[in-house]
N, C-alpha and C positions, 0 to 999 in steps of 0.2 A: 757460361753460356749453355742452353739448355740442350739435351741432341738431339730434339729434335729440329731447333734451328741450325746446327752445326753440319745434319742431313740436309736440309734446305738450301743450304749457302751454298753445300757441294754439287748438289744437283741443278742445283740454277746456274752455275760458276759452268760446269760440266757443257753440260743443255747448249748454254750460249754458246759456247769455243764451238762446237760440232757443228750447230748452225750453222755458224757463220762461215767455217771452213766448207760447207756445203755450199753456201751461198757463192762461195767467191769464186771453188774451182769445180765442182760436179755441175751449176747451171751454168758454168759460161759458154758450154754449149748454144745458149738460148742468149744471144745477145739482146734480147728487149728484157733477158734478166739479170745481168752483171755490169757491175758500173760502166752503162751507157755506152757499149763499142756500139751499139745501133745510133747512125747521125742524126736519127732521129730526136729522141732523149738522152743522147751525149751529155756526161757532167761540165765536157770539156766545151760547152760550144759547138757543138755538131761535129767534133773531131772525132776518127776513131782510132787514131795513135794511141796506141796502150800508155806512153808515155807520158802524154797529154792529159788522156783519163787519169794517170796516176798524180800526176800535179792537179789535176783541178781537184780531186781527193783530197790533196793536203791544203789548200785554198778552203778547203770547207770547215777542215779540221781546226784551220787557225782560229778561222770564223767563229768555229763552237767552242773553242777555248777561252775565247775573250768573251762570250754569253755566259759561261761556265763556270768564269774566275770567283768570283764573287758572288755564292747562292745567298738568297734571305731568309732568315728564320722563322716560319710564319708562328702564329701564338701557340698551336696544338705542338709543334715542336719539326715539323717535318719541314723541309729545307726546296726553295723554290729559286729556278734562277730562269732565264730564259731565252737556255739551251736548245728549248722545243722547234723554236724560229730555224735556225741553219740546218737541223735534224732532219727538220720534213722538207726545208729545202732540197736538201740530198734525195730525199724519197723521192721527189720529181726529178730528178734532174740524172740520178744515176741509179734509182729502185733500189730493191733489199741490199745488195752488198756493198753498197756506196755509204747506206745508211748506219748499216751496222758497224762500220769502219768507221766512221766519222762518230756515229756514237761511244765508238768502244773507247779511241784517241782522244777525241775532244772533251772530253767530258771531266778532262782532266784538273784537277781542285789544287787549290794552292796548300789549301789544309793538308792532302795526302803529300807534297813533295815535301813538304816539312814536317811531315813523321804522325802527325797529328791524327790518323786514321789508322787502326792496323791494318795488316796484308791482306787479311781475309775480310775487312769491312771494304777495304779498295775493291778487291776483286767483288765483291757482290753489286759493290755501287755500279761496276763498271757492265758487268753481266746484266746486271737490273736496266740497262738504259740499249743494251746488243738485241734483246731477244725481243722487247716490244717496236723496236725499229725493223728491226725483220718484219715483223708480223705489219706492223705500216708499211713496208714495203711490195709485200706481197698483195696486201689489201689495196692502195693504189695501183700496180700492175696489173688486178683483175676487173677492176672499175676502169680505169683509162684508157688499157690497152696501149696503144702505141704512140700516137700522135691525136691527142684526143681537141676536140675544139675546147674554149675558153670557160662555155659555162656545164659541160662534163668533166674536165679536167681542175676544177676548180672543185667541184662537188667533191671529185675523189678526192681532193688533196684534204679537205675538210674533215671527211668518214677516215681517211691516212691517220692525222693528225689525231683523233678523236680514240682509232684505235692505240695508238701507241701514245698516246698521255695516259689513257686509262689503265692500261696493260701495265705501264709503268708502276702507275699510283697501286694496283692492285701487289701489283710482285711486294714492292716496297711495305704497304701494308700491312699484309702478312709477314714477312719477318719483324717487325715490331711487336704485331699480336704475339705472339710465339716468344718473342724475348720479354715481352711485359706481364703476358699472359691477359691481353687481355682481350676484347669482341672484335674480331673483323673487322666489322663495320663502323665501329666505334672508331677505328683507326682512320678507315679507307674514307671515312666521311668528314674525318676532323677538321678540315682545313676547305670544304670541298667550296666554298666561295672563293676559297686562291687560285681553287684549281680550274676552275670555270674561269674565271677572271685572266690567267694565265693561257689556257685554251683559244677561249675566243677573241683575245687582241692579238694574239701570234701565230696564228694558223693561218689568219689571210696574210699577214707579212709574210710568211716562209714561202707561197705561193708568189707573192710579187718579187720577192729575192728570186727564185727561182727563173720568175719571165723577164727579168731585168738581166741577170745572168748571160740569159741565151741570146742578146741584142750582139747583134754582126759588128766588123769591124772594132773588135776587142774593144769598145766601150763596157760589155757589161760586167765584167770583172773587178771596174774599177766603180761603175757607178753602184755595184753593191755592196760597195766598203760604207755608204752611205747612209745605208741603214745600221749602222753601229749605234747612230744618234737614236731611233725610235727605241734600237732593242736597250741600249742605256736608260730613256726615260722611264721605261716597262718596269723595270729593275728598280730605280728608283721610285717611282709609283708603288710597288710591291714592299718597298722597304716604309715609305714613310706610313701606307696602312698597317706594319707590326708595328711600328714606334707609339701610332696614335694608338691604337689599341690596348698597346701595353701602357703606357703614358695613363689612357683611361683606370685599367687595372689599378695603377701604382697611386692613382689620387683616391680611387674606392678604400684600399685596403690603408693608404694615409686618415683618411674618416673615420674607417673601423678602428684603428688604433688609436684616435684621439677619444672616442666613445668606451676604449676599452680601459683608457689609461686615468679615466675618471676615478675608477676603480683599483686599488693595487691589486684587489685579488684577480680581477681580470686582465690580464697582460696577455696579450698573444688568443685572447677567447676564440676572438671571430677569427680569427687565420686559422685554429684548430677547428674550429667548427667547420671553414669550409671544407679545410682538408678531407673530413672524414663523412660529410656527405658528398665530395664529390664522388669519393670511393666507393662510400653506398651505390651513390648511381649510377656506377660503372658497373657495379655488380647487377646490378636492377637492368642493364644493358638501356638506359635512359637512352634519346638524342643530344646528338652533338649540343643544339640548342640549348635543352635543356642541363646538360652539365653547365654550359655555361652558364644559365641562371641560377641554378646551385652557389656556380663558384661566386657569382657578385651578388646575391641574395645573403650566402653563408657569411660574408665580411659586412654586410648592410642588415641582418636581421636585429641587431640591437642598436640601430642609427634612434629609435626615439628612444632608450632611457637618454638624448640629451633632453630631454622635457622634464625629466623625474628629477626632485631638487637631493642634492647629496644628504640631508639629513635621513630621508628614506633610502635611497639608494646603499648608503653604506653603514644602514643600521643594521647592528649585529641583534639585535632584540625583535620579538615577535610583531609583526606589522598591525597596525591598528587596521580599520575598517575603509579609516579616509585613505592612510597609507596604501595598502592592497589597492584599493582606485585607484592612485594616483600610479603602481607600482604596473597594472595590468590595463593602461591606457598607451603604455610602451608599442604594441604592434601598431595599433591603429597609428599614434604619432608617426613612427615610422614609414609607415605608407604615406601618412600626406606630405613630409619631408622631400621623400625620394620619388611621387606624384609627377610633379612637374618636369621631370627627365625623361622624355621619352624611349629614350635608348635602353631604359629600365623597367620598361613597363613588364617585361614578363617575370620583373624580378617580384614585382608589387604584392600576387597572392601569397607566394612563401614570405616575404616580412610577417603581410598584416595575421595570418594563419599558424605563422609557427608555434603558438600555442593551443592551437584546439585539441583537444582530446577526442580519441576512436571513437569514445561512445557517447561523444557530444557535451560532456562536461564542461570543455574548456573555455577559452575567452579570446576574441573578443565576441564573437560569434556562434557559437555552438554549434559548430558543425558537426556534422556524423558519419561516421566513415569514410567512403567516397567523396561523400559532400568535399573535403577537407580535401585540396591539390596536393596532387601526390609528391611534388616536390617541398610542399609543407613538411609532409609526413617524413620524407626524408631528411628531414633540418630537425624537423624536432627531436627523434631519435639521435642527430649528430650531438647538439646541442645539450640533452639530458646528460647524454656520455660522458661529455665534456666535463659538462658541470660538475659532476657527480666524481669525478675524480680529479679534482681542484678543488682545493680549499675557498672557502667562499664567509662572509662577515654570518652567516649563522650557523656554520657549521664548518669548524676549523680544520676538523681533521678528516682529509676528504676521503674518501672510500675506493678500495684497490680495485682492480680492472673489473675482479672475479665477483666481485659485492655489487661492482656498478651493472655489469650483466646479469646479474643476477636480477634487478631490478628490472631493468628493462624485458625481462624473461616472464617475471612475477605482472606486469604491468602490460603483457604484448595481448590486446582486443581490450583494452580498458584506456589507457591511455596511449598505448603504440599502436601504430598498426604493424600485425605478427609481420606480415612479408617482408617490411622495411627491418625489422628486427633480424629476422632471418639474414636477408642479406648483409647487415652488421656484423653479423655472426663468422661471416668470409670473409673480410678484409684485414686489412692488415693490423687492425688497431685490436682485433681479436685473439692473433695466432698467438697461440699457448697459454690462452684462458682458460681456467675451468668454463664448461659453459654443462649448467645441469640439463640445458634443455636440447644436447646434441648428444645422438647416437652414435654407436662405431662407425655405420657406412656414413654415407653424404646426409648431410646436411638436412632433416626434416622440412616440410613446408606445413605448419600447420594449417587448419582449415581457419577459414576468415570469421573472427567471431562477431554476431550480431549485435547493434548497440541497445543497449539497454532499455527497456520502453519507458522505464520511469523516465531514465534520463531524458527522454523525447520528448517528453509532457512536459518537463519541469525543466525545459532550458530555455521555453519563454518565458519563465518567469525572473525579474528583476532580483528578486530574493536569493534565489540561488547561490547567486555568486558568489556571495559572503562566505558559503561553507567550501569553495573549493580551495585545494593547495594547488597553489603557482607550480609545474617547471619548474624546475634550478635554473638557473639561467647567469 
């Protein structure tokens, strides 16, 4: 673990406890700020028996245990359950110290009472869920105030709710960046349609739990066991979008590998190919979005050699003329294949592109620099790599890390573009390469080299083509 998250975890762990012991006995001075002794916003039902307040405390806690039990895995990896609902319930009903309490207790995973989590990933999970309920708590008691009517006290619970999801997602975030080492944002953003989706269906529940709650004559105690049903379908809603998602995933990279397995030297291509430009575009600090069309691009960039018949495909001998055609009709196929899907449509430019070259050489298009989507540029650089150190039918004996960067080094403003090369250079598929083109400090960013004028004149023309070499692929 690295210290600087080992510093985080303590300070966060720290932070909360002090909070919250602030929370519970330095404001209970200020009854409109400690779980509910004001009968006002009582947790208990407008009781202000400390006793009371403390049982309807663990009423809320049961509540967020059972929300709690079972989080879902969404695809970037971060873990969603919907805990949010009983949480901000408690923010209304008994403000910060009610909240924090119920956060700190309830939150409680079946994965940690079976060992499954260590001590210090509990306690952070648990500090991570104290400190932005506080800060919800606070934030609804300075919006609400005391007894607020239906359409102010709804708002705050909203802005409540809004702050302590995000504060959450934020705390959380960062310690991932920091253990993975990698962008903030890239983190805090990965998932951010679960999060919004999770947000905005459970924040007005937690509100209506909460005024269902406060109904007289001890009905509301029991009538808000009844939302167990909505907060269950929420949950299940959240689960069967990772399953289709991933379902999705698992039938792409089934394709890739039936298009790889044509080939015996390609086994596993396109799953390394994605691999290593989604990395590139973690280093390139891409969006969320766009990794993703990395990753289902990088397993879909060779879906048209199924067009190329195997006597080209897996000829170890120099390609004739008609061959090359038939060999460099591969992107376009693949574009109109995977066309018809619309869920893939941002996948579309990197297929049909992941052959052009910088300086406009390439095929199927000639495009030129910029011209050429920058997640092309990032595939093609994965893709060469790959190639380039795998053995392939014309060239058996493939070339070591150091040979293959090299090329890519010798080739960055002619066929690569340098940036995307550069950032190749940081990832993992690099660490402890020679690389002739990196200095002792960090990392160079060469300047962007201009494409070639010939090339620009002479990439409309049909002739061309014939003299250029393919990609490895």
């Amino acid at each position: 673990m690295p210290k600087s998250l080992k510093l985080y975890i303590a300070g966060l762990v720290t932070f909360s406890a002090a909070a919250l012991v602030v929370a519970s006995l330095v404001l209970s001075q200020k009854p409109d700020w400690v779980l509910g002794f004001d009968p006002s916003i009582s947790i208990v039902q407008g009781r202000d028996d400390p006793v009371a307040v403390l049982v309807g405390v663990a009423f809320w806690i049961l509540i967020t245990l059972f929300a709690s039990a079972l989080p879902v895995r969404m695809p970037r990896g971060t873990l969603v359950s919907v805990s949010i609902a009983p949480i901000v319930a408690s923010i209304v009903l008994g403000g910060p110290a009610a909240a924090g309490w119920v956060a700190a207790l309830g939150t409680t995973e079946v994965r940690e009472l079976r060992g499954r989590v260590p001590w210090y990933g509990t306690l952070f999970n648990h500090a991570g869920l104290v400190t932005p309920a506080l800060l919800g708590g606070f934030t609804y008691e300075l919006l609400a105030g005391g007894s607020p009517a239906p359409p102010v006290g709804f708002a705050a619970t909203m802005i409540a709710a809004a702050v302590f999801h995000f504060s959450n997602v934020a705390v959380t975030a960062y310690s991932v960046a920091l253990r993975d080492n990698l962008d903030f944002r890239l983190v805090a953003f990965g998932d951010t349609r679960s999060y919004l989706a999770n947000l905005f269906a459970l924040a007005p529940l937690a509100w209506l739990m909460a005024k269902i709650y406060m109904l007289p004559l001890g009905v509301g105690w029991w009538a808000t066991l009844l939302f167990a049903l909505p907060l269950y379908t929420t949950r299940i809603a959240h689960q069967r979008f990772a399953e289709m998602r991933e379902m999705f995933t698992q039938t792409i990279g089934a394709l890739a590998e039936a298009v790889d397995k044509r080939d015996p030297f390609t086994s596993k291509h396109s799953q390394n190919v994605k691999n290593i430009a989604v990395e590139i575009g973690r280093k390139m600090r891409v969006s969320e979005a766009e990794l993703e069309a990395l990753e289902w691009g990088g397993l879909l960039h060779d879906v048209g050699k199924i067009g190329v018949p195997d006597a080209v495909l897996l000829k170890q001998g120099k390609l004739t003329r008609d061959e090359r055609v038939l060999m460099n009709a591969h992107p376009v196929k693949g574009a109109e294949i995977i066309a018809p899907v619309r869920k893939l449509a941002p996948e579309l430019p990197i297929i049909r592109h992941h052959h052009e070259w910088y300086n406009g050489s390439g095929y199927p298009d000639r495009l030129i620099g910029d011209e050429i989507p920058k997640l092309a540029r990032i595939l093609h650089v994965a893709d060469a790599f790959e190639a380039m150190t795998a053995a392939r039918p014309y060239r058996m004996t493939p070339l070591t890390a150091a040979q293959a960067l090299a090329e890519l080094r010798k080739f960055a403003g002619v066929q690569f573009d340098p940036e995307v090369v550069d950032a190749f250079v940081r990832t993992s598929w690099a660490v402890g390469v020679e690389d002739a083109g990196q200095g002792a400090g960090p990392v160079p960013v060469k300047p962007r080299s201009l494409p070639y004028l010939g090339d620009a004149a002479t990439r409309m023309s049909p002739l061309a083509n014939d003299s250029q070499a393919p990609t490895p692929s």
